[in-house]
C-alpha positions in Angstrom: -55.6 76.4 178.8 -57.8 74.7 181.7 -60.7 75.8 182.5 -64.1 76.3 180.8 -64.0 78.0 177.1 -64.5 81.6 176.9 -67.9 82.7 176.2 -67.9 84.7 172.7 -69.7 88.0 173.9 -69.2 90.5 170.8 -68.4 90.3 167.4 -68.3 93.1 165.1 -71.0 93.3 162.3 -69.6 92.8 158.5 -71.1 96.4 158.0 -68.8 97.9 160.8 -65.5 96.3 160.9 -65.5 97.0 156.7 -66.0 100.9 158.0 -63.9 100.8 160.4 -60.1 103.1 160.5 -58.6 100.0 160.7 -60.1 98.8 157.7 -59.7 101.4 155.9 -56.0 101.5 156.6 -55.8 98.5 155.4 -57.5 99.0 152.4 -54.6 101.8 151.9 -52.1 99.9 152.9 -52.5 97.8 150.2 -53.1 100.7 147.3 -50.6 102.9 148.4 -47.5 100.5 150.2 -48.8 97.0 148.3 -48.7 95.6 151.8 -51.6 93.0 151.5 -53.0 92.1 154.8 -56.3 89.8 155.2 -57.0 90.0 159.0 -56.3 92.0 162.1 -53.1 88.9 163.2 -51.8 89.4 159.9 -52.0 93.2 160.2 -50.4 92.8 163.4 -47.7 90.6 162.3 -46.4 92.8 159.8 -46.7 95.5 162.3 -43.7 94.7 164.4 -41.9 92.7 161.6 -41.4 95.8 159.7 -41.3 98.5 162.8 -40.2 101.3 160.4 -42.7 100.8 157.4 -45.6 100.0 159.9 -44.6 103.7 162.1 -43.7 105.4 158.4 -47.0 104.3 157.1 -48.9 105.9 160.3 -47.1 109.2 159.7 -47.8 109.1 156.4 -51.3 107.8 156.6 -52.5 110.6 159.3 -50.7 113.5 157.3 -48.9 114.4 160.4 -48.4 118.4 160.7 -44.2 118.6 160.7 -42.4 121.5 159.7 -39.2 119.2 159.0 -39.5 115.8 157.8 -37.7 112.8 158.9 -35.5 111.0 156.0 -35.8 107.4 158.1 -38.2 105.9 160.9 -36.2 104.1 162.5 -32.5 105.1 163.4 -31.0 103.1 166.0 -33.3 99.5 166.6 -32.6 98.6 169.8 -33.2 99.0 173.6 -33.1 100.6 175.1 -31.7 104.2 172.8 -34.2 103.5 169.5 -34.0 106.4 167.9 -36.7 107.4 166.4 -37.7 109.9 163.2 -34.4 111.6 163.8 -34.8 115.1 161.7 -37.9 115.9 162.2 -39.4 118.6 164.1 -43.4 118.8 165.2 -45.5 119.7 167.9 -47.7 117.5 169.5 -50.3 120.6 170.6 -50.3 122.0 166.9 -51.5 118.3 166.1 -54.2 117.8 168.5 -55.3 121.3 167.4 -55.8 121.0 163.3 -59.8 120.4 163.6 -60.9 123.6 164.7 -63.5 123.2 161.4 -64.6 119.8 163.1 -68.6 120.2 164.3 -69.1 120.2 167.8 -67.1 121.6 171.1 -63.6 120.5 171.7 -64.1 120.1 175.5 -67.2 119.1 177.6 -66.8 119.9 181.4 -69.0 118.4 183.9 -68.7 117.9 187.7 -70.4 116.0 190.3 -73.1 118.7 190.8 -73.9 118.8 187.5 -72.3 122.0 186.4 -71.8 122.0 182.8 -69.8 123.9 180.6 -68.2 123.9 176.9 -65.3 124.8 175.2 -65.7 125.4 171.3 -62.8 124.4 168.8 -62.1 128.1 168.2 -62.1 129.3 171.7 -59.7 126.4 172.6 -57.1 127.4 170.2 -57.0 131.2 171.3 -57.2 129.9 174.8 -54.4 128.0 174.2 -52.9 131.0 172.1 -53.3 133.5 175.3 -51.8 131.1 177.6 -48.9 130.1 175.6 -48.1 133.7 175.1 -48.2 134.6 178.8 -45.9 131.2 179.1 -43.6 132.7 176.6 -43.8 136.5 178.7 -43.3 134.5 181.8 -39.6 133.7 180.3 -40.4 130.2 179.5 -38.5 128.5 177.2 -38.5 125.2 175.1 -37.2 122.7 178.0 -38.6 124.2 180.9 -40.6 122.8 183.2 -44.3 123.5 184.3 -45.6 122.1 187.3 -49.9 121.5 187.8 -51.9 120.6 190.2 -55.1 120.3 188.9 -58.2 117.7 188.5 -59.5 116.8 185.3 -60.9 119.9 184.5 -60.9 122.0 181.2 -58.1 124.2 182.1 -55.8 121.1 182.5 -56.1 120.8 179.1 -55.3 124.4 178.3 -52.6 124.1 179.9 -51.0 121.2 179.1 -51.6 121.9 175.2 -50.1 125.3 175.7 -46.7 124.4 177.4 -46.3 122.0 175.0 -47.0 125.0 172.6 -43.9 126.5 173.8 -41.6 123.1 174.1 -42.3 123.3 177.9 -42.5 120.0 179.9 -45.6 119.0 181.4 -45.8 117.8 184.8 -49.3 117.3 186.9 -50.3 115.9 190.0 -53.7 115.3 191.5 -54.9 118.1 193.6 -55.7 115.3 196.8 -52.0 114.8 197.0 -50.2 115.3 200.2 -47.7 118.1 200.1 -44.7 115.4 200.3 -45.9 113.1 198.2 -45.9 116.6 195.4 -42.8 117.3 196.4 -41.1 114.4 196.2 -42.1 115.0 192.4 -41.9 118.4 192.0 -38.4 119.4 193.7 -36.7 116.6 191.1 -37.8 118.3 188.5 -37.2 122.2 189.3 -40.4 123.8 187.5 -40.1 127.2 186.8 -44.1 127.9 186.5 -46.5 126.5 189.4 -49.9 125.7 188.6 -52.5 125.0 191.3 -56.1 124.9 192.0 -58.3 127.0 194.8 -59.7 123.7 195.5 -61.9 120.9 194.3 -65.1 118.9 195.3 -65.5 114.6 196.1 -68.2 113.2 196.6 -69.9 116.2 197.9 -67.3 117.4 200.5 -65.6 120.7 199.3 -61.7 120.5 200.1 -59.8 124.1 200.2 -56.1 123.6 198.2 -55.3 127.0 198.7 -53.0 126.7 201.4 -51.2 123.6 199.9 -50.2 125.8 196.5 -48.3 128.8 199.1 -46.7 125.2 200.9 -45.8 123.9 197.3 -44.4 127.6 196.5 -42.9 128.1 199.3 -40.6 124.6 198.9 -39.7 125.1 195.7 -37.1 128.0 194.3 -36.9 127.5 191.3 -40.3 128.6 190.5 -41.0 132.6 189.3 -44.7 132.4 188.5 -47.4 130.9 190.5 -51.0 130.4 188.9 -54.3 129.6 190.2 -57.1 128.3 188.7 -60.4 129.1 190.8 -63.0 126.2 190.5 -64.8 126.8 193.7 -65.1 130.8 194.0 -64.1 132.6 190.9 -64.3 135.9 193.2 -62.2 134.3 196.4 -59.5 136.7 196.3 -55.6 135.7 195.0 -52.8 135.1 197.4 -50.2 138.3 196.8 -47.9 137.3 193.7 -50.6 135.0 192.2 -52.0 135.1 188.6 -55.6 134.4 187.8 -55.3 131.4 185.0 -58.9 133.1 183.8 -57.1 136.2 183.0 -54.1 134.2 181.2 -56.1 132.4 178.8 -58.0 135.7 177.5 -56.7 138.1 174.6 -55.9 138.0 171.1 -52.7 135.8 170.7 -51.9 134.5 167.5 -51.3 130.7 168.0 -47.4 129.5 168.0 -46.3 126.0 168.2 -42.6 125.7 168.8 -41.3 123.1 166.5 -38.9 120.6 168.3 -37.7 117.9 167.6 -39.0 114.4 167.2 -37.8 113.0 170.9 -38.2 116.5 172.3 -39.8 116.1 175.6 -43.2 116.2 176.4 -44.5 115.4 179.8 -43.1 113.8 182.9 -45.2 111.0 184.5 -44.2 109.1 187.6 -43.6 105.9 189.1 -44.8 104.9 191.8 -41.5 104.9 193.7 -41.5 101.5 194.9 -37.9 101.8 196.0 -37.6 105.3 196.6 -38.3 108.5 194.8 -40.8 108.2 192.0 -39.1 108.0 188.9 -39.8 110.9 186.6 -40.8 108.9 183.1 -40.3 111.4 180.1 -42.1 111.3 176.8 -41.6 112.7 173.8 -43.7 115.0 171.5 -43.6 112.9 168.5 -43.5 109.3 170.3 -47.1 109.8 171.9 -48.2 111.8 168.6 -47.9 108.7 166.7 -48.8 106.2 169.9 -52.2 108.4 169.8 -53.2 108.0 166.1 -52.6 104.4 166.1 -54.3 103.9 169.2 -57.4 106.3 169.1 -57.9 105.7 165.2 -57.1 102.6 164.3 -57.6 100.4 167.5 -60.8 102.8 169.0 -62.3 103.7 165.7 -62.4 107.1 166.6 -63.4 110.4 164.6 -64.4 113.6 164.8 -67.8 112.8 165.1 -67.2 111.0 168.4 -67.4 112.1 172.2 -64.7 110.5 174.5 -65.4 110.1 177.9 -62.6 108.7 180.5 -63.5 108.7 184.0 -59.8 109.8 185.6 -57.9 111.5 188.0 -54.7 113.7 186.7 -52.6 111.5 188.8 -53.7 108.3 186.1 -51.8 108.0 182.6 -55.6 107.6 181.0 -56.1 111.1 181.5 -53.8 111.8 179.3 -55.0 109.5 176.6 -58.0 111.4 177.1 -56.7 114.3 176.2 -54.4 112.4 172.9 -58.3 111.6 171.6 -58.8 115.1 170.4 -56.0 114.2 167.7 -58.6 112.3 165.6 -60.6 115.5 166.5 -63.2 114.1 168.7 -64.5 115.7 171.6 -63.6 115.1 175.0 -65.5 115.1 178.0 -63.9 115.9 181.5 -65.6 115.0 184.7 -64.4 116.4 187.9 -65.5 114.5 191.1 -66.7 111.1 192.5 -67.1 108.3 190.2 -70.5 107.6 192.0 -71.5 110.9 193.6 -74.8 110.5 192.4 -75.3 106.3 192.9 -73.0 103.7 191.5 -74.2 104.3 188.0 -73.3 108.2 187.9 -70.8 107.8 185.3 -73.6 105.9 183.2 -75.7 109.0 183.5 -72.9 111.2 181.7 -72.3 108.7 178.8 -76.2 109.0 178.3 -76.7 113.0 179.0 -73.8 113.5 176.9 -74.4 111.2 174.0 -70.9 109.6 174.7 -69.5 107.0 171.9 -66.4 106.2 173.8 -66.5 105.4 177.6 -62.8 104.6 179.4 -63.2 103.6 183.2 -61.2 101.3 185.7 -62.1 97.7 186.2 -62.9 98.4 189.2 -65.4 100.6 188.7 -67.8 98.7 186.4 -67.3 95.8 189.4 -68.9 98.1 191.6 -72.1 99.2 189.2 -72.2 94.7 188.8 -72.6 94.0 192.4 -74.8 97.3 193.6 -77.3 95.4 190.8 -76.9 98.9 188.5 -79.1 98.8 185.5 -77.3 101.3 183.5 -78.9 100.4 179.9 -82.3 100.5 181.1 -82.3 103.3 183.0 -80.3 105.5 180.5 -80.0 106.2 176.7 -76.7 104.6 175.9 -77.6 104.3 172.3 -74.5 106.3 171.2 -72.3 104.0 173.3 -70.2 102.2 170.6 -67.3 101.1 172.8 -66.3 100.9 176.7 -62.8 100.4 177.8 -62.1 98.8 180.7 -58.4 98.9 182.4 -56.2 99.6 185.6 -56.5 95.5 186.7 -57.9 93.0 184.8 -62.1 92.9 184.4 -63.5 89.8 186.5 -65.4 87.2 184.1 -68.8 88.0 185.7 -68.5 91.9 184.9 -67.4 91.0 181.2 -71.0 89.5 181.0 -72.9 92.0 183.0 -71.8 94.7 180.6 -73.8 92.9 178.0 -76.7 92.0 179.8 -77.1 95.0 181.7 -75.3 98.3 179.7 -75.5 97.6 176.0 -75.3 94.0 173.9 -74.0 95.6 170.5 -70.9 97.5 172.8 -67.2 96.7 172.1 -65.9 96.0 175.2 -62.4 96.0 175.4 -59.9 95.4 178.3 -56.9 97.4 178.0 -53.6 96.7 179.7 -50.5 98.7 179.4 -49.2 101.7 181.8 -47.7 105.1 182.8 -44.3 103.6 181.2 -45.7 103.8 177.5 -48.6 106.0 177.8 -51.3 103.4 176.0 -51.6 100.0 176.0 -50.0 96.5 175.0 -52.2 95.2 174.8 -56.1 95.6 174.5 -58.6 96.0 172.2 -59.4 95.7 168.0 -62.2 96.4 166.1 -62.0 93.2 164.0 -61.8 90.4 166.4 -64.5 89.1 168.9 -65.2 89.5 172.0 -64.4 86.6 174.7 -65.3 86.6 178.2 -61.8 87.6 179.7 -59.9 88.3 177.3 -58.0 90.6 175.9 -58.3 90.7 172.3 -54.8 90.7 171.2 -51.5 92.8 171.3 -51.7 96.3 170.0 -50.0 97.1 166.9 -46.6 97.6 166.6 -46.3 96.3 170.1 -44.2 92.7 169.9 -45.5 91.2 173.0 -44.8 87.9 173.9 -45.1 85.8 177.4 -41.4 84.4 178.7 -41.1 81.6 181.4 -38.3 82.4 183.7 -35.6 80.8 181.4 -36.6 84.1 179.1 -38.0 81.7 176.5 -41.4 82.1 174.7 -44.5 80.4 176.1 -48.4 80.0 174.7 -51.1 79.2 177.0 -49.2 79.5 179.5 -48.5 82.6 182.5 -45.7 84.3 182.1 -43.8 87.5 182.4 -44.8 90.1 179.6 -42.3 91.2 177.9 -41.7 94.2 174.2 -39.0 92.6 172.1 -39.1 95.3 169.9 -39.0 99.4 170.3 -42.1 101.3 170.5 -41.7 105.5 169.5 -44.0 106.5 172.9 -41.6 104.6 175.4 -39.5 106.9 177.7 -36.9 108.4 176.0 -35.2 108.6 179.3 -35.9 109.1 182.8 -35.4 112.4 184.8 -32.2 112.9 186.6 -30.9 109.1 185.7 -28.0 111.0 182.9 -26.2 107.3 182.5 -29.7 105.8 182.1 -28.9 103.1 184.9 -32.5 104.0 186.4 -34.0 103.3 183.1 -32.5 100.4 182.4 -32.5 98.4 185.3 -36.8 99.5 185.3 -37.1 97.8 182.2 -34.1 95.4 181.2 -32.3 94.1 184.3 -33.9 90.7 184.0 -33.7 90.5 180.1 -30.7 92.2 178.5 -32.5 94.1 175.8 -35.7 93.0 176.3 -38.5 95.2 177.9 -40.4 93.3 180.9 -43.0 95.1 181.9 -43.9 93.5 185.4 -47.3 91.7 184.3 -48.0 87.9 184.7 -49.9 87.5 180.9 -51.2 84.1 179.0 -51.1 84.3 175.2 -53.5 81.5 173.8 -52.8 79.8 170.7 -55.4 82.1 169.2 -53.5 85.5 169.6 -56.0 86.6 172.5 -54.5 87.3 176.1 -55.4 87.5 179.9 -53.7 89.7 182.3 -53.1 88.3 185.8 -52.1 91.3 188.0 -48.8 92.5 188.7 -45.6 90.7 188.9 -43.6 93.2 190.8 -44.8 95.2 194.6 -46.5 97.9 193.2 -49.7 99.3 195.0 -52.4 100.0 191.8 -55.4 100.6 192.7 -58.2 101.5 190.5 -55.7 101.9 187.7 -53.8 105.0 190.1 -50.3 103.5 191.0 -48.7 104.3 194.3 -45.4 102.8 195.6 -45.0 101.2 199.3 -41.8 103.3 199.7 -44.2 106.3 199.6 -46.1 105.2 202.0 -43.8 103.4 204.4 -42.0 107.4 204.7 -45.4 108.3 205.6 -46.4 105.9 208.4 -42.9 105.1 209.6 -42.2 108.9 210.5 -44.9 108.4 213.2 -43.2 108.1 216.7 -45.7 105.0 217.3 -44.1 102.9 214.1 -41.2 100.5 214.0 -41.4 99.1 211.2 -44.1 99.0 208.0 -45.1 96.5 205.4 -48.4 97.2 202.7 -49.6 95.0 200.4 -51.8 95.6 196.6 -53.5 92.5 196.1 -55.2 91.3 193.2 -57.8 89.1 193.7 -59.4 86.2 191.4 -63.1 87.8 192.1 -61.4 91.1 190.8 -61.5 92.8 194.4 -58.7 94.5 195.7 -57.2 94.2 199.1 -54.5 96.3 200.3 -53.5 95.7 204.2 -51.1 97.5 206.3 -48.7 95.8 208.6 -47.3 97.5 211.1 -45.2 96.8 214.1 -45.6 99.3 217.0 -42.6 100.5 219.3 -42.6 99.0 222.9 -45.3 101.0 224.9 -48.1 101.4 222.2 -51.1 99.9 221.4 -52.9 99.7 218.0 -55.7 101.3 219.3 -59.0 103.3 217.4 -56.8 106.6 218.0 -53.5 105.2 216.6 -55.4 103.4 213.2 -57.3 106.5 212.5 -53.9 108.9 212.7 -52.2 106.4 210.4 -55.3 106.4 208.3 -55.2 110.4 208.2 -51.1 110.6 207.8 -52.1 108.4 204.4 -54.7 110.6 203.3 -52.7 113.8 203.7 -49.3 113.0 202.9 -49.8 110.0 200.2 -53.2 110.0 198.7 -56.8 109.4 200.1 -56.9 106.6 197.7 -54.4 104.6 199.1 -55.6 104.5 202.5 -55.8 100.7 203.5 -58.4 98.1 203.6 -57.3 97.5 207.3 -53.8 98.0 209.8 -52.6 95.1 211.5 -50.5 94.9 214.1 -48.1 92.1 213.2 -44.8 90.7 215.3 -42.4 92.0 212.9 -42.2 92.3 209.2 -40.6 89.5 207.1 -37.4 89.9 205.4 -34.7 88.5 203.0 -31.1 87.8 204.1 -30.5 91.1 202.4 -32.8 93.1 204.5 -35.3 93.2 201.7 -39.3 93.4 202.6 -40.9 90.3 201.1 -43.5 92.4 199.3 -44.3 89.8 196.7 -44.3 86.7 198.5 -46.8 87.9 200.9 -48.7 89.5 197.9 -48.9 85.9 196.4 -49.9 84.6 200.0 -52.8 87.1 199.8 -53.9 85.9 196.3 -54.2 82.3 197.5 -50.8 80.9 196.1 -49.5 77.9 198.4 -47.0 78.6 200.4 -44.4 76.4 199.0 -44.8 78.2 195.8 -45.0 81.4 196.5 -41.9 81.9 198.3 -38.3 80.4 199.3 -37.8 79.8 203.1 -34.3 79.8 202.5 -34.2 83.4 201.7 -36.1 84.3 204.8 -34.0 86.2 207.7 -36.7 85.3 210.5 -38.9 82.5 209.1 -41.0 82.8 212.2 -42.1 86.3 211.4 -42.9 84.6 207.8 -45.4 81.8 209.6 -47.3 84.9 211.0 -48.2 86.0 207.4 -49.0 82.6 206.4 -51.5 81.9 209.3 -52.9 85.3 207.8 -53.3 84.7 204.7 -55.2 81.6 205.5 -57.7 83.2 207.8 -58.1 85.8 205.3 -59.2 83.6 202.7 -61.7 81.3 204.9 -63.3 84.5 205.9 -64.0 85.3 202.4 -65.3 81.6 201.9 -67.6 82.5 204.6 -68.8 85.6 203.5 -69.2 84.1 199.8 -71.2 80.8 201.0 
């Protein structure tokens, strides 16, 4: 690779990584399997050489609670349709629940006014119990679907562990959705329980949800029971017809935990609906039971001694692995509110008030803390910080070091790539390997990742396209509404028959390590929370102002993030203050506030392919700094003058940030 060496940040004392879960897996690997390994590459290797004695040895290894057993891992070994522990039946809720004898509260709820609450092990489970039980009252049934709209809050995770206590799918949105932007998710799924929120709090501004959940009720028919949870008034009076989620989760329910099968469904996450509708990505209870024990275990070191902290919205696939920590029994600790309500370093202050062990955030974030000058380690006890992980875009070189000169030297840093698709990573950390400034430490286990040139072969220290060549149990088992499974596989196997491609530009070195350079595909991700340009083109382009629409998602090399908007205005108007500020407010009510742009241009027209295609990517690359020549193929281009425009842009926007560096 060119450029200077990596500097080596963080390696794991003797002492730890010979205590670690991975270690001692190991160590039982080779007692009770006689699989010898003598490193974390040789671990790995095995790992997705043998795909159904690595996954049989993690079922076995965790003692996973299953009423039925499977005879075989590993069914079908292809992709997509691996099947997966066919025969067995679980529940992922019942498992997330066995260490109610564990020291210490399940949950820790905090918000940005520093109200502070806890949930004990106990009262979770008969919270859990109650709620279920109403579920089950309610006529729910295994399959069903139950709809939330909620922010990371305690009662999300009552709720989530208790429909899957009854086989129910999960669906959640984040309660600063627009009402189309929920129901373009909500109406493909038909939910038959609606779960909403009175209202929530950001960065000190309280915003009333209230009459969104009688909008979302009213648009959907399929739903019998609407439930609110009251954050901001617990005696603000219920709408007519409206149960009090407080009420639901009290009483003396015996806990039940419908056992279905392995590939049952579990939740339904979404695209980002870069070419339409979000695409409703279904998981299965046993897939992300195992994906969690490997992960959380093995490659986090986690136990029930620990206190995991992730920093998300609902909207973000992390806040589920959040919630998939309490399955080594460690306690979790929501936050509900602006990541720096209180300063750029307010999500510091929790890890130290709360004696966190594990901190998750977006890249993003700890970018912010290194350029406000935050001083997190000397201002805070982070002494029980053992590990930080860092993910949504790839962690610039200069915050890699500033988290060991200014949080914590003795930290295990990790940068984590993966995404909403798989429900963990691909990528990311390992608590035997060093730490080196930008890189990833290596693929996850039983993850075959390798980095393909365009003739789909193999490449080392080189970019490529990152691609699975091998099945994985917490990969979709299908996609919602797609019965022939074209959606699926044209998401995943279009370009390589067979062979998962994930949309990432990755290096491999020759070492095993890797480096993650942004997105290969249009989609907007910012801070880790992924929104398609197709949602918000129907947004803007519905205004009588708007012709025609182009937005961007650009990753930089400095790890900023710039997101313009294009648009080009109908004969008569002006891109004035009053017209940028009502597309700004159409974003922020019918998409999400946090995909408002950086800035709206008014451009000539918006540059297309032959086919009528936007040339999302091209201009993307543009806006990164790739050369023209290489970044796109004039002879695709319907109206190559409309492509000089962006070109001339992209040039002034990069001298401007020359400038403003120099």
């Amino acid at each position: 690779m060119s450029g200077p060496e990596p500097e080596l940040l963080w390696s794991p004392a003797a002492e730890r990584a010979a205590a670690c879960r991975m270690s001692q897996y190991q160590r039982w690997l080779a007692t009770e399997k006689n699989v010898r390994t003598t490193d974390y590459r040789s671990l790995w290797q095995w790992s997705v050489t043998d795909l159904e004695g690595f996954w049989s040895s993690i079922w076995d290894y965790f003692d996973v609670l299953a009423s039925v057993p499977a005879s075989t891992a590993l069914a079908a070994d292809k992709m997509p349709g691996a099947q997966w522990f066919p025969g067995a039946r679980l529940n992922w809720a019942e498992n997330l629940l066995r260490h109610i004898d564990a020291d210490g509260p399940a949950i820790v709820s905090l918000d940005e006014n520093g109200h502070r609450s806890e949930i004990g092990r106990a009262q979770l489970v008969s919270q859990v119990a109650n709620l279920a039980a109403q579920f089950r009252a309610m006529g729910v049934r295994p399959g069903d679907r139950i709809a939330a709209v909620l922010p990371n809050i305690a009662p999300t995770v009552v709720a989530v562990l208790a429909a899957a206590s009854v086989g129910a799918v999960w669906s959640c949105c984040a309660p600063d959705f627009g009402l189309k932007g929920l129901l373009d998710r909500f109406t493909q799924i038909e939910p038959t329980v609606l779960i909403g929120v009175d209202g929530y709090r950001f960065n000190h501004k309280t915003v009333d949800r209230r009459a969104l959940l009688a909008e979302l009720q009213a648009h959907l028919p399929t739903v019998t029971h609407t439930v609110m949870v009251r954050t901001l008034d617990s005696t603000t009076p219920l709408p007519d017809g409206v149960l009090d989620f407080a009420e639901l989760i009290t009483g003396d329910a015996e806990p039940r935990y419908e056992q279905v099968p392995f590939d049952h469904p579990l939740w339904i996450l979404y695209s980002s609906g870069t070419t339409g509708l979000p695409k409703g990505i279904v998981h299965s209870h046993g897939g992300i039971l195992l994906e969690s024990l490997k992960a959380n275990a093995l490659h986090y070191d986690l136990g029930p001694t620990d206190r995991v902290f992730i920093a998300a919205s609902t909207a973000w696939v992390v806040w589920n692995m959040l919630v998939d920590a309490m399955v080594t029994g460690a306690t979790i600790v929501t936050y509900d509110g602006s990541p720096t309500a209180d300063g750029p370093d307010t999500l510091f202050r929790v890890c130290g008030k709360e004696r966190v062990t594990r901190f998750g955030t977006g890249a993003a974030y700890l970018t912010l803390c290194e350029k406000a000058g935050a001083n997190p380690g000397a201002d805070f006890d982070l002494g029980s910080l053992r590990s930080i992980m860092s993910t949504g875009s790839p962690l610039p070189d200069s915050t890699w070091t500033w988290v060991y000169q200014a949080v914590e030297s003795d930290v295990h840093l990790g940068s984590d790539s993966g995404g909403t698709d798989v429900a963990t990573a691909f990528v990311g950390a390992n608590p035997l390997q060093p730490v080196y400034t930008g890189e990833l430490q290596g693929p996850c286990l039983g993850v075959a990742v390798e980095a393909w040139n365009a003739d789909g072969h193999p490449v080392t220290d080189e970019v490529g396209e990152m691609v699975i060549t091998a099945p994985m149990p917490s990969m979709p088992i299908y996609f919602w509404n797609d019965p022939d499974g074209a959606r699926y596989h044209d998401a995943y196997f279009d370009t390589f028959p067979g062979v998962w491609r994930h949309g990432d530009w990755i290096t491999i070195t020759d070492h095993g390590s890797c480096r993650i350079h942004g997105r290969s595909d249009s989609t907007i991700n910012r801070g880790g929370v992924r929104m398609g340009s197709a949602d918000i083109y129907q947004a803007v382009e519905a205004l009588p102002e708007i012709a025609d629409a182009l937005v961007i998602g650009a990753e930089l090399p400095d790890g900023g993030y710039h997101m313009p908007l294009f648009v080009v205005l109908h004969p008569g108007y002006d891109l004035d203050d009053a017209l940028v500020e009502k597309i700004r407010t159409t974003i922020r009510t019918e998409v999400s506030p946090r995909h408002v742009p950086d800035e709206i241009v008014d451009v000539p027209a918006v540059p297309m392919t032959r086919t009528g295609k936007r040339l999302e990517v091209p201009i993307k690359r543009l806006i990164q700094g790739a050369p023209a020549e290489s970044a796109l193929n004039r002879a695709t281009v319907a109206d190559t003058d409309a492509l000089d425009w962006y070109i001339d842009y992209a040039n002034a926007f990069h001298r401007s940030r020359q400038t403003q560096d120099q």
